[in-house]
C-alpha positions as CSV (number, residue, x, y, z in Angstrom):
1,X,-15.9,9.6,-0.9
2,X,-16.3,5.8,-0.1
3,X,-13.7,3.4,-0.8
4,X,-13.8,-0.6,-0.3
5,X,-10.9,-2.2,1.1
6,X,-10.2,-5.8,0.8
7,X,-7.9,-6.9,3.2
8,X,-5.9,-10.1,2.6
9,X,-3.5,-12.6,4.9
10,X,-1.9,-10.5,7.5
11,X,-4.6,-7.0,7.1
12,X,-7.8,-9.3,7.3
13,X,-5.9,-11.5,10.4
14,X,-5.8,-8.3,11.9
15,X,-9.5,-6.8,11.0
16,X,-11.1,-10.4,11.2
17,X,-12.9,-9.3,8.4
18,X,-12.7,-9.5,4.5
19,X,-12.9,-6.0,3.7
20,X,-13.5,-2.4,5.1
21,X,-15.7,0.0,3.5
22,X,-14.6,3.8,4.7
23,X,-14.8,7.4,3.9
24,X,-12.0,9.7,3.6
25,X,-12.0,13.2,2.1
26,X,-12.0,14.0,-1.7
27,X,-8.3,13.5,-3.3
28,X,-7.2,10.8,-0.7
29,X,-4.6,8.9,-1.4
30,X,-3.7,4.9,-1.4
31,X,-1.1,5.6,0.8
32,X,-2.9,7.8,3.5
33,X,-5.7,5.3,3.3
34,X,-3.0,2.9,4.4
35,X,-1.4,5.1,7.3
36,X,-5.1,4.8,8.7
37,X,-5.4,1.4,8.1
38,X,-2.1,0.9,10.2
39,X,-3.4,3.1,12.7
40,X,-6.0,1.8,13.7
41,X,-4.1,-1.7,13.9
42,X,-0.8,-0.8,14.8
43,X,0.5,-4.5,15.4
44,X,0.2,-4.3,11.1
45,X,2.9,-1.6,10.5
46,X,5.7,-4.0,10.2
47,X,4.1,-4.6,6.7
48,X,4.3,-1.5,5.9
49,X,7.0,-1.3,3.3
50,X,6.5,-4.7,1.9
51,X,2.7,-4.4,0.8
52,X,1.9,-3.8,-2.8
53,X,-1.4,-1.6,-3.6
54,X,-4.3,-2.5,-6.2
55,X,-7.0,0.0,-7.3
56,X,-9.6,-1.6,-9.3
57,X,-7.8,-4.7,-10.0
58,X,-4.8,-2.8,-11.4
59,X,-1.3,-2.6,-9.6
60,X,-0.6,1.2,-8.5
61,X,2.0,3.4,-6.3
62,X,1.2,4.6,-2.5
63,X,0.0,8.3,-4.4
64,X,-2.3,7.5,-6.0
65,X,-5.2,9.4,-5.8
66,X,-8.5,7.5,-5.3
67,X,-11.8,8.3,-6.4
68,X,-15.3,7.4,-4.8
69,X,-16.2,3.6,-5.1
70,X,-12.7,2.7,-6.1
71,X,-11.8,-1.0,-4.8
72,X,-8.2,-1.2,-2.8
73,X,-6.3,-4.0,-1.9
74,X,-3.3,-4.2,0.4
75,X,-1.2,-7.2,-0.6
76,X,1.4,-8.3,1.9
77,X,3.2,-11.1,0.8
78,X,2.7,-14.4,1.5
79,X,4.1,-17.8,2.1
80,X,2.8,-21.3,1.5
81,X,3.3,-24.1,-1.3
């Protein structure tokens, strides 16, 4: 299945890109499609436990099973004013 990621502050820093578009097996979770996220950019995995998840424009938990063409965000948080 396909996914899109859209990668915000810290994740598209890291990528220098706005959002991924990958494969991952059938049954893939938000949270594994993070660990590879973070593996491939390991400088990100301080971030780990303080990004929130969105599929599809609605707030979900790290097992939640995606399906194909879903839309992730990872949302570290932020600062500014």
């Amino acid at each position: 299945m396909t996914v899109i990621i859209k990668l915000f502050a810290a994740y598209q820093e890291a990528y220098n890109l706005p959002e991924l578009e990958l494969d991952f097996p059938s049954r893939t979770t938000v949270g594994e499609v993070l660990d590879y996220v973070l593996a491939q950019q390991p400088q990100l995995e301080k971030w780990r436990d303080v990004t929130r998840f969105g599929v599809n424009l609605e707030f979900v938990e790290a097992d939640t099973i995606l399906n194909d063409g879903d839309e992730i965000v990872f949302i570290p948080p932020v600062s500014g004013g």
